[in-house]
C-alpha positions as CSV (number, residue, x, y, z in Angstrom):
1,X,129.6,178.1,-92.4
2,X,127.5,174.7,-92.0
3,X,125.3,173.6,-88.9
4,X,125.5,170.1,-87.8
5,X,122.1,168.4,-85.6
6,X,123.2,166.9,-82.2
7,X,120.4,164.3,-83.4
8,X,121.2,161.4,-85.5
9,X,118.8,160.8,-87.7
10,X,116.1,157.7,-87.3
11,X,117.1,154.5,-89.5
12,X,114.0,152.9,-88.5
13,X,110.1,153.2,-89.0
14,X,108.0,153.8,-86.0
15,X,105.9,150.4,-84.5
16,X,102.8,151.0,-83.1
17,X,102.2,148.2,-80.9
18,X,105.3,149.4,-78.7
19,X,103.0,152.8,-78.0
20,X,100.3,150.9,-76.9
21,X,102.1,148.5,-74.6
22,X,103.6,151.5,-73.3
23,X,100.5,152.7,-72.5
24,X,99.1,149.9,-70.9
25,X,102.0,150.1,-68.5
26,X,101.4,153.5,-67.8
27,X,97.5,152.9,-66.8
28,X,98.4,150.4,-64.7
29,X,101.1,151.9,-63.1
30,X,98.6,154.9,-62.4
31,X,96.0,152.3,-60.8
32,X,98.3,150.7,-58.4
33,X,99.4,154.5,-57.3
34,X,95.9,155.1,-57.0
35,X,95.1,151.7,-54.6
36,X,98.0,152.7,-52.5
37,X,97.1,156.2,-51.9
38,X,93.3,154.6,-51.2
39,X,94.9,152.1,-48.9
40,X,96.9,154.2,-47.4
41,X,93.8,156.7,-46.6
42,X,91.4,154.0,-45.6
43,X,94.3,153.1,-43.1
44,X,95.1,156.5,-41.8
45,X,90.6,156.4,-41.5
46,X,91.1,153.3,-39.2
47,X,94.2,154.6,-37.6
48,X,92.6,157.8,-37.3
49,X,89.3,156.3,-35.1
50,X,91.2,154.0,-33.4
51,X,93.3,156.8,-31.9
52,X,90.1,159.0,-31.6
53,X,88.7,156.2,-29.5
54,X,91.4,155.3,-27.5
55,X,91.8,159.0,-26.7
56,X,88.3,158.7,-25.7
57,X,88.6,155.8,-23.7
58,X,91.9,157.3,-22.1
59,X,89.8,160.3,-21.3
60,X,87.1,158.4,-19.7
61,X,90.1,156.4,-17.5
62,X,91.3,159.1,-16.5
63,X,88.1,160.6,-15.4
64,X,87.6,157.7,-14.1
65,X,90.9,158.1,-12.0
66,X,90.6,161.5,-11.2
67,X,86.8,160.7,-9.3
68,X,88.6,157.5,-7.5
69,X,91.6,159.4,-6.5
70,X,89.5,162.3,-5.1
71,X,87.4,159.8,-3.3
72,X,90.5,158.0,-2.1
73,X,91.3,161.8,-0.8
74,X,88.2,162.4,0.7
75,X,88.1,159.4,2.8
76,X,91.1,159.2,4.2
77,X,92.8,156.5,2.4
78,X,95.4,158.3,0.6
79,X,98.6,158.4,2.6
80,X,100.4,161.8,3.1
81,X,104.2,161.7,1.8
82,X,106.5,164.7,3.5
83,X,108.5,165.0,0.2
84,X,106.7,166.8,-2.7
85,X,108.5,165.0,-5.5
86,X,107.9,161.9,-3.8
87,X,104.0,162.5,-4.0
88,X,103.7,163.5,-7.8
89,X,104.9,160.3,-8.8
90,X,103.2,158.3,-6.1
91,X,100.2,160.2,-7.9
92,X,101.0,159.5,-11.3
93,X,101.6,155.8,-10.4
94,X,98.0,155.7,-8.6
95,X,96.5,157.6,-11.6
96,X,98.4,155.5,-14.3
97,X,96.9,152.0,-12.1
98,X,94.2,153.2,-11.8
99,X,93.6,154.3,-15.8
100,X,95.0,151.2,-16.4
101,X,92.3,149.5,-14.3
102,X,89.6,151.4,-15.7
103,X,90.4,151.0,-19.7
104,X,90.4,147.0,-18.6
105,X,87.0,147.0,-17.0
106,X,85.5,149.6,-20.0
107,X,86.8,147.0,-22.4
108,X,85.7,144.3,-20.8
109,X,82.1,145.7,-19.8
110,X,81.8,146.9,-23.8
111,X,83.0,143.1,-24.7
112,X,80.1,141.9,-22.3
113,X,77.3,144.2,-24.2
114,X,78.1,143.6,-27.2
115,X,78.0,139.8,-26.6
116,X,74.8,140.0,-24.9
117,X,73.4,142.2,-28.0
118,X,74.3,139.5,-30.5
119,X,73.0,137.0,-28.2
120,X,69.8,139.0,-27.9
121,X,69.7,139.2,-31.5
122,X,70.0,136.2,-32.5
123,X,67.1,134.6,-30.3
124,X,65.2,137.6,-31.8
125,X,65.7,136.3,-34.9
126,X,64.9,132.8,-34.1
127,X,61.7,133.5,-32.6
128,X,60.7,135.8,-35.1
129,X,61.4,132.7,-37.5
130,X,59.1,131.0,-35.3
131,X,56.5,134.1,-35.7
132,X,56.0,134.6,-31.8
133,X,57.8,136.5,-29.4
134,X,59.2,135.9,-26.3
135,X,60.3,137.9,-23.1
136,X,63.7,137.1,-22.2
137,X,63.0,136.6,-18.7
138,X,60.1,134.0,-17.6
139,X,57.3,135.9,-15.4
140,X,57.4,135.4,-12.1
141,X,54.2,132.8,-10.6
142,X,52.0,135.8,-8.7
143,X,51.9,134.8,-4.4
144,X,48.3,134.1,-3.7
145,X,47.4,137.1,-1.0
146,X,46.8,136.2,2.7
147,X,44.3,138.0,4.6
148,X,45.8,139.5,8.1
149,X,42.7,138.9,9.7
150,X,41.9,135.0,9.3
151,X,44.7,134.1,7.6
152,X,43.2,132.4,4.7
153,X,43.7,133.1,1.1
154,X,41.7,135.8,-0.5
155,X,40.4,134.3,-3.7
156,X,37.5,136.6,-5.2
157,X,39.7,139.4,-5.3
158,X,37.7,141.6,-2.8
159,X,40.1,142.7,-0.7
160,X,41.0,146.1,2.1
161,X,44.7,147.2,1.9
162,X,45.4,149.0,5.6
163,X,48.1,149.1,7.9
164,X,50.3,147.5,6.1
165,X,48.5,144.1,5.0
166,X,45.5,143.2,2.9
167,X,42.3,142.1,4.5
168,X,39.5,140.3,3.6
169,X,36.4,143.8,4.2
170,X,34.6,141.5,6.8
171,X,37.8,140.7,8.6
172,X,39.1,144.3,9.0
173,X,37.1,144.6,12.2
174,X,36.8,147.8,14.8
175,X,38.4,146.9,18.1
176,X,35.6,148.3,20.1
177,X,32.6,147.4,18.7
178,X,34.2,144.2,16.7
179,X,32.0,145.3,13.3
180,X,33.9,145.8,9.8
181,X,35.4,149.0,9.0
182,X,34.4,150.8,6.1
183,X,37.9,152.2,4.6
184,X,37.0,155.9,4.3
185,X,36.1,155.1,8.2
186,X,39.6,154.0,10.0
187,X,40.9,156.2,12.5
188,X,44.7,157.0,12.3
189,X,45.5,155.2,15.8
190,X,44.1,151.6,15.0
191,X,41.7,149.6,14.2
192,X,38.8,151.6,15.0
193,X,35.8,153.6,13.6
194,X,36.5,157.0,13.9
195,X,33.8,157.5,16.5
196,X,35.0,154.4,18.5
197,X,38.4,155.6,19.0
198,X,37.1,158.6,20.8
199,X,34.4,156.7,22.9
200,X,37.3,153.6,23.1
201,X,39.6,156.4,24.7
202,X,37.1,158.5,26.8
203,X,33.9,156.3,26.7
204,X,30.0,157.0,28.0
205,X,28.8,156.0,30.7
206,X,25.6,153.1,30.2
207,X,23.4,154.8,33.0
208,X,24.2,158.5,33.2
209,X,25.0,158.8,29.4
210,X,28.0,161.2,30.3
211,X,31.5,161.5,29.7
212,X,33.4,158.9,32.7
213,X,35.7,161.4,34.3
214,X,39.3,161.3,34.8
215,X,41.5,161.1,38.1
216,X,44.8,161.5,38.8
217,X,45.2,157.7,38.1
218,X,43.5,158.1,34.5
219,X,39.6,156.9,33.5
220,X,38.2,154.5,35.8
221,X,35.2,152.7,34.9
222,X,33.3,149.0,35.2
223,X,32.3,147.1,32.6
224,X,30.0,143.8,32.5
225,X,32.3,140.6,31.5
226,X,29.0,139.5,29.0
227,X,27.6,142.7,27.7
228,X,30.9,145.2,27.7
229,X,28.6,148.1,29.0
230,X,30.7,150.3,30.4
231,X,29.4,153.0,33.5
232,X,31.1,155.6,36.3
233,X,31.7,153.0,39.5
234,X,30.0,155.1,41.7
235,X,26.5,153.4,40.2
236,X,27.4,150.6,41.9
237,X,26.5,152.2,45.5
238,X,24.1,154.7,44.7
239,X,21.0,152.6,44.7
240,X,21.0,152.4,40.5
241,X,18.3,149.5,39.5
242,X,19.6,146.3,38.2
243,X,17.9,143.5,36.4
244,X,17.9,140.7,38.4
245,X,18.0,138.5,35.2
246,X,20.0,140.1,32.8
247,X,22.2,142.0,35.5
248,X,22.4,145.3,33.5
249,X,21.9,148.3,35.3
250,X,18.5,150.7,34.7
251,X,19.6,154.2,32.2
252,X,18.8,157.2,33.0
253,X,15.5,157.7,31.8
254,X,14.5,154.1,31.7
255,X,12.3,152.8,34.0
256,X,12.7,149.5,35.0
257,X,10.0,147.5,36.5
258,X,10.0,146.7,40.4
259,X,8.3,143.4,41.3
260,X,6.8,143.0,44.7
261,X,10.0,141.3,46.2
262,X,12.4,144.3,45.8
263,X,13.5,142.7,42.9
264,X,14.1,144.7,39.5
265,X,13.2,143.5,35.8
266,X,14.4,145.8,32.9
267,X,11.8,146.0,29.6
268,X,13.8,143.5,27.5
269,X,13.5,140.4,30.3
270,X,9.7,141.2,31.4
271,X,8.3,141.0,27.7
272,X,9.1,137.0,28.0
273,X,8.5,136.9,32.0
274,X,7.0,134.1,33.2
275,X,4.8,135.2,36.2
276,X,2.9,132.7,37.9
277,X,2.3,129.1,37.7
278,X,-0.4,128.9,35.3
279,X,2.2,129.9,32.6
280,X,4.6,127.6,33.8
281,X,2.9,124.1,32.2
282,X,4.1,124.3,29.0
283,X,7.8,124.7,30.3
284,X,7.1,121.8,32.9
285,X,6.1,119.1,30.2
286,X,8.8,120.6,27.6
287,X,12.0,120.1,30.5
288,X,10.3,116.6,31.3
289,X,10.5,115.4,27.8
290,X,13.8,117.0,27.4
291,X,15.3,114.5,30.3
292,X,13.1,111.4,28.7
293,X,14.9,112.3,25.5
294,X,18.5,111.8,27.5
295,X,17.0,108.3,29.0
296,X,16.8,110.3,32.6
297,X,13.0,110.0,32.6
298,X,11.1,111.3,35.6
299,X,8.9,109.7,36.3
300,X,7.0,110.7,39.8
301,X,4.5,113.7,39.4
302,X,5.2,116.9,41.8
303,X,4.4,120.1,41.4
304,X,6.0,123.1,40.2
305,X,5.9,126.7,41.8
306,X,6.7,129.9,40.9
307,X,7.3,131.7,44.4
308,X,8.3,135.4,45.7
309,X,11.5,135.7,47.6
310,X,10.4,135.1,50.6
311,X,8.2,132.4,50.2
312,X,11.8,130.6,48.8
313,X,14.1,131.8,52.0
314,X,11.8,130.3,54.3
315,X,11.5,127.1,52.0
316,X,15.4,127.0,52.3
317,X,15.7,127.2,56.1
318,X,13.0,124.5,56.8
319,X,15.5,122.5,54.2
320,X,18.4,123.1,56.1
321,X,20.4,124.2,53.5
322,X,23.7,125.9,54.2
323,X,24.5,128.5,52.1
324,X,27.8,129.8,52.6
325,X,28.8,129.7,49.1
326,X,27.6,133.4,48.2
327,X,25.1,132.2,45.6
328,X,21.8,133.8,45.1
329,X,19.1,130.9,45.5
330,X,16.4,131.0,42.3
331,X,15.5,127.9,42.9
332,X,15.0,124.9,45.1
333,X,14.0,121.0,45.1
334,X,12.2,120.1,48.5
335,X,12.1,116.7,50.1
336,X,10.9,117.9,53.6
337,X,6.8,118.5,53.8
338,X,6.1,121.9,53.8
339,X,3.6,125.1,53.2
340,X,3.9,126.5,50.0
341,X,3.1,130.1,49.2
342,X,3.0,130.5,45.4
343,X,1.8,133.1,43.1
344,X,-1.8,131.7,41.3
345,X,-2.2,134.6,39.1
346,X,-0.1,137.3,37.0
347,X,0.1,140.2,39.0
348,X,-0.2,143.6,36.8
349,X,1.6,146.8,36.4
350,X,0.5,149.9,38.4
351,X,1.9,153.1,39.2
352,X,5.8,154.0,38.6
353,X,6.3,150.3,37.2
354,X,5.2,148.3,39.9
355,X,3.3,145.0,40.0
356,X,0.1,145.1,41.9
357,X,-3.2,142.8,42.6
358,X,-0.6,139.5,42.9
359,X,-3.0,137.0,44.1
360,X,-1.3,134.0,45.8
361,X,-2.2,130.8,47.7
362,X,-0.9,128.4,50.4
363,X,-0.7,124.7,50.3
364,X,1.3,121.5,52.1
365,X,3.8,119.5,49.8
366,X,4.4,115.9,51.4
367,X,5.1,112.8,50.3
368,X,7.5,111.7,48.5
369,X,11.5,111.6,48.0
370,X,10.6,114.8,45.8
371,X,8.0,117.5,47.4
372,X,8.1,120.1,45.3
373,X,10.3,122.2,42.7
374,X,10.3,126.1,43.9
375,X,11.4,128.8,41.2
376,X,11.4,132.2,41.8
377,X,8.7,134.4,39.8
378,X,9.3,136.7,37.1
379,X,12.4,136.0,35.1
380,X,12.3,135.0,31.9
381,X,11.2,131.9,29.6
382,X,14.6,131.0,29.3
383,X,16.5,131.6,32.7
384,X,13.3,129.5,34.4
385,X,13.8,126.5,32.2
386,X,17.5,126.9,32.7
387,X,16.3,126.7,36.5
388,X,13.7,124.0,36.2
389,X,16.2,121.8,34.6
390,X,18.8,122.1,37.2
391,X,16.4,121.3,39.7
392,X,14.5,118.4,37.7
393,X,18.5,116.7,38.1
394,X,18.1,117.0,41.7
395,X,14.9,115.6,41.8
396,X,15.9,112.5,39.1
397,X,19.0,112.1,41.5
398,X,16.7,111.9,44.7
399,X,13.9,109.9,43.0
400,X,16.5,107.0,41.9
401,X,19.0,106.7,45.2
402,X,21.8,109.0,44.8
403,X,21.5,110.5,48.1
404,X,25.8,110.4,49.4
405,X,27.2,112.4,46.0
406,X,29.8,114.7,46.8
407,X,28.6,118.4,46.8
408,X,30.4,120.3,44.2
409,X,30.1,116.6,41.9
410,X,26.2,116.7,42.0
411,X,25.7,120.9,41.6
412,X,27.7,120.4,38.6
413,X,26.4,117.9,37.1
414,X,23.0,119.7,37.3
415,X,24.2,122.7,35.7
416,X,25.6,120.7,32.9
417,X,22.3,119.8,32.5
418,X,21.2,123.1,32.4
419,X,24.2,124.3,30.0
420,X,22.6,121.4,27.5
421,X,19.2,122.7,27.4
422,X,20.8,126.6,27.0
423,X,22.3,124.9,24.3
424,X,19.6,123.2,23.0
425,X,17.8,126.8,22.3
426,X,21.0,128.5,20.7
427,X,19.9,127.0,17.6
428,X,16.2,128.3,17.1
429,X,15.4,126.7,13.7
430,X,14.8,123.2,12.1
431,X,18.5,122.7,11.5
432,X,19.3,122.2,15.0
433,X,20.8,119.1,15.4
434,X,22.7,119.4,12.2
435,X,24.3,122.6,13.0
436,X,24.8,121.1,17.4
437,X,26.7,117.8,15.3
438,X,29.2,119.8,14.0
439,X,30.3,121.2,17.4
440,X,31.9,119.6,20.7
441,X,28.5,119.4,22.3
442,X,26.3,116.5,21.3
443,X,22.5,117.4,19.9
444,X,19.9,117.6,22.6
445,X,16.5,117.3,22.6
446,X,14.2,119.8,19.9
447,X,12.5,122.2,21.8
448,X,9.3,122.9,22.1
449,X,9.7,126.2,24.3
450,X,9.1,128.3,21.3
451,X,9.0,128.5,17.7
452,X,12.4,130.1,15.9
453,X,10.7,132.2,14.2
454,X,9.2,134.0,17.5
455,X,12.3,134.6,19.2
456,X,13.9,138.1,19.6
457,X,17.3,139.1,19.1
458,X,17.2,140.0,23.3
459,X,16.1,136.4,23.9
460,X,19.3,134.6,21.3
461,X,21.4,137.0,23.5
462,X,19.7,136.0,26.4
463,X,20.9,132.5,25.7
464,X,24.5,133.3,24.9
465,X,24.2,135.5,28.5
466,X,22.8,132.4,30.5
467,X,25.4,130.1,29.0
468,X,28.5,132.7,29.5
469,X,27.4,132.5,33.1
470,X,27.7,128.7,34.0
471,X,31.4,128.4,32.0
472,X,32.6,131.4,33.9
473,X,31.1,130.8,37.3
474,X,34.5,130.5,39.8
475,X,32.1,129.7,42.8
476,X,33.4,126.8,44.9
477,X,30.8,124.5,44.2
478,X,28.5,125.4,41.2
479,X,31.9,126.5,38.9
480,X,34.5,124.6,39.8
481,X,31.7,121.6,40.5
482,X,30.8,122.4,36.7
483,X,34.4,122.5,35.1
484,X,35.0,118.8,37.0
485,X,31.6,117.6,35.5
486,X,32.1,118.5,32.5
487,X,35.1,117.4,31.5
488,X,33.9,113.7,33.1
489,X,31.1,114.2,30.6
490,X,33.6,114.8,27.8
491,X,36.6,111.8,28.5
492,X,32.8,109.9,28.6
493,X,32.0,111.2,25.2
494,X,28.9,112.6,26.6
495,X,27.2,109.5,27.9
496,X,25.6,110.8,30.8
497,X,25.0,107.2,32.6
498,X,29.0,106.6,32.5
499,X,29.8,110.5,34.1
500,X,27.1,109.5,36.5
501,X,29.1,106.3,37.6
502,X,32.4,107.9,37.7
503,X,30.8,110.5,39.9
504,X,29.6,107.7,42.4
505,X,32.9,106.3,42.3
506,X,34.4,109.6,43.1
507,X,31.7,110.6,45.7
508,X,32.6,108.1,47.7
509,X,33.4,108.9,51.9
510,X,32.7,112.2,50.8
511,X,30.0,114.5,52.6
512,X,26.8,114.1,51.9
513,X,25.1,116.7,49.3
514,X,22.7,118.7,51.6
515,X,21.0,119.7,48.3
């Protein structure tokens, strides 16, 4: 039996070129296969993260919602719907608004950074180009800082930061005793040193050094206007010492000196007491060429006494001066001829601070317009001048005619006389006038009292006392006389011929000055 092939036999030689076309074909075949599968993994990558990060951003909506719609429960806001189907989908259209919401502001607010962060980088870049760098944001120009106290800028730097507002160290000052407060040193109430705040709310007594006592109707105490010593009022009635120049009253303790007139001088005002007449030239030619230095010369000779009380009572009766003006009388300018008592020689100090061995002598003052100037013995350098020179205006008044000057018009302008020399003195150095030019009051006449250099810190106060006493004087005729005067001296610009002439104008069918 014979087999027959199913294959028919090849007629033709094999090529080889086909086979390697065919394999060329087949290569590239395999490489697009193997760019799809890559682009299709790349894609399912992206498709992948973009689903990962919209489930992300879907899960941070609908946090998002779930905190809104449980603050919308919390407050109130969400309405209550009776059917329960009827809520769920109000619900789930709340929740899918307010995921929808949510997802837009998260886009946008990631669209915003990352346009800021190329922005941010680029102008990095640039100024790195430029090699300097640059704060986004300009610095703001620093406020200059204002002290609390005076208001002015504080430019060294030295500065107190306390209650609230910086101070300049000198302007942080203690309420009570109005000197600066060391930081470490501020009580907690105000502005006080710690120890002032308790002696500012329970303070000591000047004379019996005690605690003042409360009442039912709290702590009741005096205190002088000038020198803000403070003391139980019961001191007032119970025979406690005052200085009859100063006005401060005698400390336990502190013995002040009785002279022979009943009067009291504490140890501050005697140590410049002038205490008879003798001492009282040099202050008689220094007031003289203080009123030839104002062009008010005076020119008639008279003389000057120091007196005791009673020698200056009696001088003012046989004057016929009416005092009903409650205003202690220091010292007088007589026209009427008269016997003088006055104190020849410095009487001294004997037992328990008294003055003994005064030795004194009579004499008659006649005439002239001017008979004599009485001052009261004892007080000190600067309250006699202060006295001399109010009387010296009487006498220049009397010596030149003005004899029908309205009361309260002539006392005043005599003690703004008297305020000028005060003045004169407040400035106890070469610099006098300089420093007097800068203020209202014009510069008087350089003194010749005492040298600058000699004065004690009682006697500057002294001054600033003496002075406090003629602006604040509400008397009827020396304060109010004064505050009239004075500002007639001022709209004058100080000339004192032109006040004097406005004051004869206005003295005019008034009384006549009994002074």
């Amino acid at each position: 039996m014979g087999c027959f092939s199913c294959f028919s036999p090849s007629t033709t030689q094999d090529d080889p070129s086909e086979d390697h076309y065919k394999t060329v074909i087949k290569i590239s075949r395999h490489e697009k296969e193997d760019g799809i599968v890559r682009q299709k993994r790349e894609k399912a990558e992206q498709v992948q993260t973009e689903r990962a990060k919209e489930m992300s951003l879907k899960q941070f909506a609908k946090e998002e919602a779930k905190r809104r719609l449980q603050e919308s429960k919390e407050e109130g806001k969400r309405k209550q719907v009776d059917d329960d189907d009827d809520q769920v989908d109000t619900e789930q259209i709340e929740m899918n608004e307010v995921m929808e919401e949510s997802l837009k502001l998260f886009q946008k607010e990631e669209e915003k950074r990352r346009l800021e962060k190329s922005n941010e980088e680029g102008k990095r870049k640039q100024v790195e180009e430029e090699g300097q760098f640059k704060h986004s944001k300009d610095k703001e120009v620093a406020l200059p800082s204002i002290c609390n106290g005076c208001k002015s800028e504080i430019k060294d730097g030295l500065s107190v930061k306390a209650f609230g507002d910086l101070w300049h160290p000198h302007c942080l000052c203690c309420l009570h005793c109005h000197k600066p407060i060391a930081l470490d040193k501020i009580a907690k109430r105000g502005k006080f040193h710690k120890s002032c705040y308790k002696e500012h709310r329970h303070p000591t007594c000047c004379v019996c050094q005690k605690k003042i006592p409360s009442t039912e109707e709290g702590i009741k105490y005096n205190e002088h206007p000038f020198w803000k010593e403070k003391y139980c009022p019961c001191h007032d009635r119970d025979g406690t010492a005052k200085c009859c120049s100063c006005e401060r009253l005698e400390p336990r303790g502190t013995n002040f000196v009785m002279l022979g007139d009943d009067r009291w001088l504490c140890l501050q005002c005697i140590g410049s007491s002038v205490m008879d007449t003798y001492e009282c030239i040099d202050l008689h030619v220094e007031i003289r060429e203080f009123f030839d230095g104002l062009f008010l010369p005076v020119d008639k000779e008279f003389p000057l006494l120091l007196v005791e009380k009673q020698a200056l009572n009696k001088a003012e009766k046989e004057e016929k001066i009416d005092y009903q003006h409650a205003v202690v009388t220091r010292g007088i300018c007589l026209s009427e001829e008269q016997n003088v008592t006055s104190v020849k020689e410095r009487p001294k100090r004997g037992p328990n601070n008294t003055l003994i061995n005064m030795v004194t002598e009579t004499q008659m003052v006649s005439g002239c317009e001017v008979t004599a100037i009485l001052i009261i013995y004892g007080l000190p350098r600067l309250l006699t001048g202060y006295i001399l020179v109010h009387e010296m205006m009487h006498a220049y008044l009397r010596l030149n005619g003005y004899k029908n000057l309205k009361l309260e018009l002539e006392e005043g302008l005599c003690q703004v006389l008297g305020l000028r020399w005060l003045e004169s003195h407040t400035f106890p150095s070469d610099d006098a006038t300089a420093a007097s030019s800068s203020s209202n009051t014009p510069p008087a006449a350089a003194s010749t009292l005492k040298k600058g250099d000699d004065w004690s810190d009682f006697e500057k106060k002294l001054v600033e006392f003496c002075i406090h006493q003629i602006k604040e004087d509400d008397s009827p005729v020396y304060g109010l006389g004064f505050k009239q005067v004075h500002e007639i001296w001022v709209s004058n610009h100080y000339s004192l011929k032109d006040t004097l002439k406005d004051i004869v104008n206005a003295s005019k069918n008034a009384p006549v000055s009994k002074f």
